[in-house]
C-alpha positions as a printed Julia matrix, in Angstrom:
329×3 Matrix{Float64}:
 146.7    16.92  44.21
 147.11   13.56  45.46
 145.25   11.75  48.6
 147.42    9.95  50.82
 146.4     6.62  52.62
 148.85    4.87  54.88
 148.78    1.52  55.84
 147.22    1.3   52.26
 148.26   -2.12  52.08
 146.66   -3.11  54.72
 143.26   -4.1   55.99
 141.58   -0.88  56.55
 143.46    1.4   54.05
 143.4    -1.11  51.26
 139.51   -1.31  51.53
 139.35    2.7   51.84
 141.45    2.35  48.6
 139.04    0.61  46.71
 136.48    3.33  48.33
 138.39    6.3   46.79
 138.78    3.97  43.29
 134.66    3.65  43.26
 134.52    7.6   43.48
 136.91    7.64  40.47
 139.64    8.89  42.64
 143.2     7.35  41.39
 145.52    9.78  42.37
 146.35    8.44  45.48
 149.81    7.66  47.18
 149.61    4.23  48.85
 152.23    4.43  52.04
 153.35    1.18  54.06
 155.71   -0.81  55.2
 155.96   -3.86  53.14
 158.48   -5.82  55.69
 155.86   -8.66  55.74
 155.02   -8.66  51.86
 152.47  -10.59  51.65
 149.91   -7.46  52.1
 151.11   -6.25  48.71
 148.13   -8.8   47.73
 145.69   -6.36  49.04
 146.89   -3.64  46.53
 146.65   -5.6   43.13
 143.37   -4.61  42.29
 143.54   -1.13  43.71
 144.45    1.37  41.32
 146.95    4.19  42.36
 149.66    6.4   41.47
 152.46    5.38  43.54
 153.72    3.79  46.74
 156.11    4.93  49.27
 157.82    3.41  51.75
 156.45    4.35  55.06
 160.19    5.84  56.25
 160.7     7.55  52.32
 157.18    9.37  53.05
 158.14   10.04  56.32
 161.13   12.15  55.03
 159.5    13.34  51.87
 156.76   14.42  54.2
 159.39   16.64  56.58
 161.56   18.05  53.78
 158.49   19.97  52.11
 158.41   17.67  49.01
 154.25   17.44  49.59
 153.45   21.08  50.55
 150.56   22.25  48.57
 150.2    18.91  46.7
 147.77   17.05  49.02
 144.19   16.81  49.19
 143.47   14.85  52.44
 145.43   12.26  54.18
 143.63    9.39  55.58
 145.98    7.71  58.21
 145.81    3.89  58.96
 149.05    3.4   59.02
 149.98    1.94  62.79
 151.15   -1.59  64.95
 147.77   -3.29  65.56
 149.28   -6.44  67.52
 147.17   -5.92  70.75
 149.81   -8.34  71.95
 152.58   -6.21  71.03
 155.43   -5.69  74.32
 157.61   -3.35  72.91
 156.33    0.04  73.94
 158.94    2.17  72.01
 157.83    0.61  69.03
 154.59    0.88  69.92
 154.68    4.58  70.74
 157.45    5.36  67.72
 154.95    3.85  65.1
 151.83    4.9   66.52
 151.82    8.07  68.34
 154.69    9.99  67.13
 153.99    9.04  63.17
 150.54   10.17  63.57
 151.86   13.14  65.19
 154.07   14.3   62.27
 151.21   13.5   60.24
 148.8    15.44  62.41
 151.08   18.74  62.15
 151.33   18.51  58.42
 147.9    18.37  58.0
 147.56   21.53  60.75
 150.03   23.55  58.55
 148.75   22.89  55.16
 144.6    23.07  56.35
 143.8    19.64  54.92
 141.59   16.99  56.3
 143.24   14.4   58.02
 141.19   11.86  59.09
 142.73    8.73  61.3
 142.15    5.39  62.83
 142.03    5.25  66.67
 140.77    2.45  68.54
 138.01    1.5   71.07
 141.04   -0.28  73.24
 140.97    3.28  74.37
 138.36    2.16  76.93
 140.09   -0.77  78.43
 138.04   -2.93  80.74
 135.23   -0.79  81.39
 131.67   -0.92  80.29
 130.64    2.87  79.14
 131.62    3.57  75.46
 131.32    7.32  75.31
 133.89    9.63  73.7
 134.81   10.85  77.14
 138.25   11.22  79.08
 136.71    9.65  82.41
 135.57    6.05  80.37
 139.27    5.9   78.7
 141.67    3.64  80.73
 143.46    1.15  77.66
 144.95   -2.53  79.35
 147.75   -2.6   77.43
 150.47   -0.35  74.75
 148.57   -0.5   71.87
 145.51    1.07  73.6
 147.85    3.79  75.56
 149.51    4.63  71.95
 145.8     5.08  70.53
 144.47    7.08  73.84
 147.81    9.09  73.93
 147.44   10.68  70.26
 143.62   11.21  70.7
 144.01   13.74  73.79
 146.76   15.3   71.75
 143.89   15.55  68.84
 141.19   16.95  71.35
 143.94   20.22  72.06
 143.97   21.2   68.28
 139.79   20.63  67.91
 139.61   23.68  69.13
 140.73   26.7   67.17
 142.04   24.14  64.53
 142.41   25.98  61.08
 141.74   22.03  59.39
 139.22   19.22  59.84
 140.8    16.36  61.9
 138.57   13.26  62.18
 139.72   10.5   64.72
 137.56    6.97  64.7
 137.08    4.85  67.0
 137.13    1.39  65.4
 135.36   -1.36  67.28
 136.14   -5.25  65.95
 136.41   -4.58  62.24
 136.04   -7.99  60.28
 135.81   -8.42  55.99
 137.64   -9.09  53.27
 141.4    -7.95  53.04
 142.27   -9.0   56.36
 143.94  -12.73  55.76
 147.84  -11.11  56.12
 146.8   -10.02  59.89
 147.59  -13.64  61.69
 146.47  -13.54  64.95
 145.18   -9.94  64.71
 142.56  -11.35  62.41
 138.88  -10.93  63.3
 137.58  -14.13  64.99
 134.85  -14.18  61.59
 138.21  -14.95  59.85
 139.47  -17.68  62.48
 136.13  -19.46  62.25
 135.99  -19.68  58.99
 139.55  -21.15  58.55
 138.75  -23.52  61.26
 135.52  -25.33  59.74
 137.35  -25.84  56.18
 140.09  -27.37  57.88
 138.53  -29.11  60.81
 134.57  -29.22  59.98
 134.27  -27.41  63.74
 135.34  -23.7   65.67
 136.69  -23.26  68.9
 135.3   -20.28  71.18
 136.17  -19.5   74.77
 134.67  -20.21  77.71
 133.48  -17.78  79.72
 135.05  -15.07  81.75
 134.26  -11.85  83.51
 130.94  -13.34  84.64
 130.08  -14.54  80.74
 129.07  -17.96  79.7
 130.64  -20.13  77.37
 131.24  -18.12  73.98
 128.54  -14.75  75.58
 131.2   -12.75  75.8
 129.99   -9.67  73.57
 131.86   -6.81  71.42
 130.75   -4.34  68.68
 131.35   -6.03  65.4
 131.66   -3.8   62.7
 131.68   -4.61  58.92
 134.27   -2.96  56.74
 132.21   -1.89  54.38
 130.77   -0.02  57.06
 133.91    1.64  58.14
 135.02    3.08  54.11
 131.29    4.37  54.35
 131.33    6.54  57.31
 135.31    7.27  56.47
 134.42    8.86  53.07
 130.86   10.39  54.18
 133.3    12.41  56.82
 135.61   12.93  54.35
 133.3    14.96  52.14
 131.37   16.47  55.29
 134.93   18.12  56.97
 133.41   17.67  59.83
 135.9    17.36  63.12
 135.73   15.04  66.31
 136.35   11.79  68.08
 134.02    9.42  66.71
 133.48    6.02  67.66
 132.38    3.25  64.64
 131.03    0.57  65.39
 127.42   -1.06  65.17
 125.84    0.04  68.89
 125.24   -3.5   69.14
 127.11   -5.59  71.03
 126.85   -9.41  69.73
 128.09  -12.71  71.63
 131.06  -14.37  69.84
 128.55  -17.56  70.2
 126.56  -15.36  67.0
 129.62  -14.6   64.79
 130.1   -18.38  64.63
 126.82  -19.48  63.95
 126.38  -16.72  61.09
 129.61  -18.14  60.14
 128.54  -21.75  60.22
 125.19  -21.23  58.67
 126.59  -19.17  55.81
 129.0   -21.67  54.57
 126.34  -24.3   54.91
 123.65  -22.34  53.11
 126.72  -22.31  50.24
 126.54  -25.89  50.13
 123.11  -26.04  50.18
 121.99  -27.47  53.57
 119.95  -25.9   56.48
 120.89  -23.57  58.71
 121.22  -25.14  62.41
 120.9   -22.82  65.96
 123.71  -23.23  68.42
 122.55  -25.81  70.39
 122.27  -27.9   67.49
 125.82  -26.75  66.68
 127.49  -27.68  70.19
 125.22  -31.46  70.4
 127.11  -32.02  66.55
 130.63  -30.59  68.02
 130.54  -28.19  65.86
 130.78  -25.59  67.86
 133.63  -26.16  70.94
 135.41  -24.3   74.16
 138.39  -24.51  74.92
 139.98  -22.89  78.35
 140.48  -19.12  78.64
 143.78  -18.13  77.76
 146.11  -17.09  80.95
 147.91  -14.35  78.75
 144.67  -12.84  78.03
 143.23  -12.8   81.87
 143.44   -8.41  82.88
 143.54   -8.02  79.1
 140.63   -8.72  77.83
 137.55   -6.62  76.39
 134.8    -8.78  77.54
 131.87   -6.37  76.55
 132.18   -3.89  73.89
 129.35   -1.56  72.52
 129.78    1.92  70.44
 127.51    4.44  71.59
 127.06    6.56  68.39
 125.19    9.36  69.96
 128.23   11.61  69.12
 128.47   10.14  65.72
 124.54   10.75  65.18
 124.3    14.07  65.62
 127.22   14.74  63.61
 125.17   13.95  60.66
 126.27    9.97  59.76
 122.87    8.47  58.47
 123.51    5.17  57.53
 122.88    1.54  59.4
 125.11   -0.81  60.16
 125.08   -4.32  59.36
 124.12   -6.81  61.87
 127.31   -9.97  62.14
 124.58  -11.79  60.39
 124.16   -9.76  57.26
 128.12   -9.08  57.63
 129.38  -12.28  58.07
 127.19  -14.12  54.78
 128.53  -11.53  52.84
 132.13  -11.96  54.07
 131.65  -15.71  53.94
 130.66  -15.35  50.53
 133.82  -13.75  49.4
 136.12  -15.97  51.47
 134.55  -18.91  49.33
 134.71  -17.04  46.06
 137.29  -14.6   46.08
């Protein structure tokens, strides 16, 4: 019996990889699309028993080949360019994959377990797993909040757990082949190698300079509560992310102070940071205005009394650990 994880070679799924590898799990089937190769870097020190194509699966999925041969299928496997304008690639990849998926798993009474996406609430400012809070400001978000209220029909009466998470602003290691998509702990580290400094944004939507404030979520954090539901079979729409929301002014001082504490000198606050130029703003992008999560913070009631237990780390405990491996990987 194998487990499937798609977008294995990814961020998310390669780090749930390693997860499965640490519970001496190996049997797995690794499924993406390796178009942009460089993510096959995230698989080398996974260990696995094979790797489909995402289109081969696909087909090996709806010809029967994997009846009765799966254990679980945990789907990551989606287009995560916020950015992203075409919608029937958006909706193709995202919603009507995870759909086929979705049935499979309904037929054969397997867990499937699945990344959504807190996009799902657009712009507003209550993060509860709720229809009236979910309005997404662009594709991606629609694609995410389309495919979760096709979830909430089969929760009831379903004959399989189905597990849907709510990621908020996952950042760690595995996540250098995502560009742009990158978490901003990735950017800022990049940018004070190369330029001894890191550029925030001013403010917007009634934030200071660098205040604006989202749920930043630690990966090790997300393979934890991915394989604790894994083993619970326990079905829902979960958000996961900290229930803290933390200023983007915070992810670069952790990230400033942890590569200095690597070379040894003392840690500085931000106002030290911004009188050295450190730390710098730079104008609000006009593509972004109407896009733009300003404040984002999990409310993990729902999540709670489910039965999770464990903490989350802080972006200061997160980021020096992150740092860490960045420097020595």
């Amino acid at each position: 019996m194998y487990h499937i994880v798609t977008g294995a070679a990814g961020f998310i799924g390669a780090n749930l990889v390693r997860g499965l590898n640490a519970r001496g799990i190996e049997n797995i089937i690794a499924v993406d699309n390796l178009t942009h190769a460089d993510k096959f870097s995230n698989l080398v020190d996974c260990d696995i028993a094979d790797y489909l194509d995402k289109q081969e699966f696909l087909h090996l999925i709806e010809g029967g080949y994997f009846d009765d041969n799966i254990s679980a299928i945990l789907h990551q496997g989606a287009c995560s360019d916020t950015m992203e304008t075409d919608g029937r690639y958006m909706m193709e990849n995202n919603y009507r994959y995870s759909m086929t998926l979705l049935d499979f798993c309904l037929d054969e009474e397997i867990p499937f377990l699945y990344a959504s996406s807190a996009s799902v609430y657009g712009g507003g400012n209550v993060f509860e797993e709720l229809r009236e809070y979910e309005a997404p400001l662009n594709v991606y978000g629609y694609s995410k909040f389309l495919f979760d209220q096709r979830v909430r029909q089969c929760l009831t009466g379903g004959t399989s757990p189905v597990t849907g998470f709510r990621y908020f602003n996952v950042y760690g290691p595995g996540e250098q082949h995502k560009g742009r998509m990158a978490s901003v702990a990735f950017h800022f580290f990049n940018q004070l190698q190369a330029e001894g400094r890191v550029r925030l944004f001013e403010g917007c939507d009634g934030h200071a300079n660098g205040e604006q404030r989202r749920d930043f979520v630690f990966i090790d954090d997300i393979v934890k509560a991915n394989l604790h539901f894994l083993d619970s079979r326990v079905s829902g729409i979960f958000n996961l992310g900290t229930g803290r929301a933390q200023s983007f002014n915070d992810v670069a001082v952790a990230t400033v102070n942890a590569c200095r504490t690597a070379r040894g000198e003392a840690a500085l606050t931000l106002e030290a940071m911004r009188a050295q130029g450190i730390i710098e703003y730079i104008a609000f992008p006009e593509a972004l205005k109407g896009k733009y999560q300003s404040f984002t913070q999990a409310n993990l009631a729902k999540l709670r009394a489910a039965g999770y237990p464990d903490e989350f780390a802080t972006v200061e405990q997160g980021v020096a650990q992150y740092v860490g491996h960045l420097l020595h990987p």
